[in-house]
N, C-alpha and C positions, 0 to 999 in steps of 0.2 A: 550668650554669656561668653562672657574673654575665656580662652582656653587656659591663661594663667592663674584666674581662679578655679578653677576646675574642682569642684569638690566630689565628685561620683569617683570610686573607687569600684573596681575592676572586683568579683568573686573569686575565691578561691577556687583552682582549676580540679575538680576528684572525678578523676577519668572514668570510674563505674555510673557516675551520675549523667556525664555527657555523655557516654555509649546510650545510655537507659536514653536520653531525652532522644536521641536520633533516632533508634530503634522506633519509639512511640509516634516520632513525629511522620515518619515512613509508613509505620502500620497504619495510621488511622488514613490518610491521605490515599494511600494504593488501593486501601480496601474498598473505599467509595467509587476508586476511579475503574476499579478493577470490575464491578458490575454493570459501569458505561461498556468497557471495552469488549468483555464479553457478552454483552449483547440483554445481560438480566434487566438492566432500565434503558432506556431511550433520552436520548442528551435534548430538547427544551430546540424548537427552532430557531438559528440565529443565533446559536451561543458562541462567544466572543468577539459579536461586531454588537453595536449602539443599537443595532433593529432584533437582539436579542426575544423569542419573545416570553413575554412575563406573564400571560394569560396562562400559560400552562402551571398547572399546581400538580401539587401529589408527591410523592416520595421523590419521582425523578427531578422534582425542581429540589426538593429537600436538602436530597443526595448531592444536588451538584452545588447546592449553597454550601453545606458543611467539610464539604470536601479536602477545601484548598487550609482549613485550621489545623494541619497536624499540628505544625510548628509552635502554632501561637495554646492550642491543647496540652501541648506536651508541658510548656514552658509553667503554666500554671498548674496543671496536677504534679507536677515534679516539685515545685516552690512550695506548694502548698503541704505533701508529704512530708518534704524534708525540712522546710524551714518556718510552715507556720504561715499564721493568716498574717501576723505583723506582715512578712514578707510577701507576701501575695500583695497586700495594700500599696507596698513601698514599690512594687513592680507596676501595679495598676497606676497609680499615680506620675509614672514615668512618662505616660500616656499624656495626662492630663497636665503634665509642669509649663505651664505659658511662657516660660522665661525665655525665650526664643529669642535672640539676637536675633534685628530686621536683618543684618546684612549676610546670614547663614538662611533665613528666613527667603529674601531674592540670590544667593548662592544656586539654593536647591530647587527654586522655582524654574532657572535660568539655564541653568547645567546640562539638560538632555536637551532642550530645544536647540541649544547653541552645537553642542554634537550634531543633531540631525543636519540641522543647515549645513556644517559642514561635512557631513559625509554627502550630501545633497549635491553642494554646488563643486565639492572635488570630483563627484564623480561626472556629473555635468561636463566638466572641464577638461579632465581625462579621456571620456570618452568619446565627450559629441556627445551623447543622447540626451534627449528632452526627457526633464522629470516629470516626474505625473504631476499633478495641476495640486495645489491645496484646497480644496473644494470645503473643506470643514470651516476654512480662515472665515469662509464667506457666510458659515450659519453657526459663527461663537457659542452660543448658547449649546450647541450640539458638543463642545469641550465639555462642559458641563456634566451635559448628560453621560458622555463616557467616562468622567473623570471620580464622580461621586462612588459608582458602583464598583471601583479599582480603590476604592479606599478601603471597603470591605473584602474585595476576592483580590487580595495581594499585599495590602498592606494592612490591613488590620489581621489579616488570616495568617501572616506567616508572620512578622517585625519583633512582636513579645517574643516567638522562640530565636527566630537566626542573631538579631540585634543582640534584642533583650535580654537571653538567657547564654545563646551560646557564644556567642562573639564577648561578652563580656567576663565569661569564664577562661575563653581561649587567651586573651590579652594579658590574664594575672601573668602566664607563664611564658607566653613567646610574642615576639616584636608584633605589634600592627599589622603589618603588611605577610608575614607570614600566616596570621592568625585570617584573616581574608582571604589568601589564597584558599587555604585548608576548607576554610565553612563556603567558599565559595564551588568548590567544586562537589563537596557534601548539598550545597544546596542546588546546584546542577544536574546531579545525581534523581533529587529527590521529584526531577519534573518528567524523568524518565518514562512511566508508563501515557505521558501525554501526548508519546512520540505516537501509539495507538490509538487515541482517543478519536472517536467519528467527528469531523470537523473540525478540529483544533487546528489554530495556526501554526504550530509546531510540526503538523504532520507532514512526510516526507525528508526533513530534517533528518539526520546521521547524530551519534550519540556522539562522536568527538566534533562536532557542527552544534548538540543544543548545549553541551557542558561547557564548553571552550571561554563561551562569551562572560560565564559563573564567575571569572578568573578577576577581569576587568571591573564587572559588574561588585562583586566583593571586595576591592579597594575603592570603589565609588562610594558604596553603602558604608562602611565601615570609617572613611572619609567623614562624611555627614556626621555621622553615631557620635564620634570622639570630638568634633569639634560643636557639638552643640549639648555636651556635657552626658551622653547617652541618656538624650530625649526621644521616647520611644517615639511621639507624636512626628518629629521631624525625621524618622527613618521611615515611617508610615506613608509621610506626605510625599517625599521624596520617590517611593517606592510607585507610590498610585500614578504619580509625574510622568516615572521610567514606563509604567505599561501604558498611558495616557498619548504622549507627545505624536507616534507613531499614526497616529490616526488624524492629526491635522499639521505633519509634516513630512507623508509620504514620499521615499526616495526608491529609485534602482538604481541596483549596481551589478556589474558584471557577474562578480559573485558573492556570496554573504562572507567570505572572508576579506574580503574588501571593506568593510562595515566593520570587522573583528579585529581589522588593523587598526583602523582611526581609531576604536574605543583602548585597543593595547595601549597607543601612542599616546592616548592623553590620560589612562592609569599611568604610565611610565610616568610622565608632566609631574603627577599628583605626586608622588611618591619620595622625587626628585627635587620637587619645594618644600613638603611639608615635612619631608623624613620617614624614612620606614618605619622607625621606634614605634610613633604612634598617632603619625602624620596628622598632628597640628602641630608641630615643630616646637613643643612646650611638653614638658613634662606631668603625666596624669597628678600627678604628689611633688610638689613644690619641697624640695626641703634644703632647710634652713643650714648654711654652713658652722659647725662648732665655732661659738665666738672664744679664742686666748686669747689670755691677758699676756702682754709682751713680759716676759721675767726681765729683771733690772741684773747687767751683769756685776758681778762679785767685782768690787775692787780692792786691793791689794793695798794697807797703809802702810 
């Protein structure tokens, strides 16, 4: 959809509602994570590579399916208290709106692959060192399979709250780009107890090393959101993309702030074409200048 027609409007921003959604989206997430970490369930062998395994049932698979929904939990029992099932439906359906301009549609398809390649072949170039091989290029179907199961643990589990609920309330009140930073580093915040978590590929990571990249990551998403009318479905697919790419376009780099610059360098791009306002360089609310009518001057007989 052309961002000059733009007819989605931004929520009114009532700071006890968004504190209430964070707080909720926080609790329910740490709580589940918080009995991996201390040791009460057992995380599921293979959890976050494609050989994940899925024979295992029971509360520990349960726990670790419901886990990653604070965001998108919060977003609905919050809509639903305060504003009513109309509004629940009109959020649910944000999901569902097809209207997807193809060219926002291959934007998002296209957007993290093109980053990796080029943090790939800069760092190649910088350094000399051979990159790891792309071994996935070679068994497609294997995209697939990792990309389906990131639609639900990342982008269906968080997009309804960070997008849907709270990025759209942040917006009524402060520029784009600010309002991205801000939910970017709350939602950075929110991955924190992962830094613990037995096997996660987060672990060993530094808390200003997993927050930092939140920053980038949050004018990317927020990019998307605004230019495709905040289509949840399109912050979803985008989002599955961003955890997807990685696994069939594996890079090293000397260090991961290496990888933290490129992504800086091309939110800076983003920011710098499209406008901080509300970076699709169009106004959410089109509005129409007062037409006067020229007054005829007084003449004098």
């Amino acid at each position: 959809m052309d961002p000059q027609r733009n007819n989605f409007k931004n929520k009114p921003l009532e700071h006890g509602k968004l504190v209430l959604f964070f707080v909720l989206a926080y609790a329910w997430s740490w709580f589940w994570w918080a009995l991996f970490i201390f040791g009460v369930l057992e995380l599921p062998a293979g959890v976050g590579t494609p050989d994940v395994d899925l024979s295992t049932v029971g509360l520990s698979f349960l726990a670790l399916l419901v886990s990653p929904f604070g965001p998108t939990v919060a977003a609905f029992l919050l809509t639903g208290y305060f504003e009513g099932r109309a509004e629940i439906k009109m959020l649910w359906k944000r999901f569902w709106n097809l209207r997807l301009n193809w060219k926002w549609l291959l934007a998002l398809s296209l957007f993290y692959p093109l980053v990796w390649l080029i943090t790939r072949y800069s760092a190649q170039y910088l350094t000399g060192t051979l990159q790891p091989p792309c071994e996935m290029m070679r068994q497609p179907w294997l995209i697939l399979a990792a990309f389906l199961p990131s639609i639900l643990h990342g982008g269906l589990s968080e997009e309804f709250g960070w997008r849907g609920y709270a990025l759209t309330r942040l917006q009524s009140r402060f520029p784009a780009v600010a309002a991205a930073l801000f939910l970017g580093v709350l939602e950075g915040c929110w991955h924190i107890p992962l830094l613990w978590m037995p096997d996660d590929v987060r672990a060993g990571l530094t808390i200003p090393e997993l927050i930092f990249p939140y920053l980038a990551v949050g004018i990317f998403r927020a990019w998307i959101y605004n230019n495709t009318n905040g289509n949840v479905q399109a912050s979803v697919l985008f989002h599955a993309w961003g955890n997807t790419v990685s696994w069939f376009i594996p890079f090293s780099v000397p260090t991961i702030w290496f990888f933290y610059g490129i992504e800086t360098a091309v939110a800076v791009l983003l920011v710098l074409f499209f406008g901080a306002r509300n970076l699709t360089r169009f106004p959410w609310v089109i509005r129409k200048r007062p037409v006067t009518k020229p007054v005829s001057p007084t003449v004098d007989v």
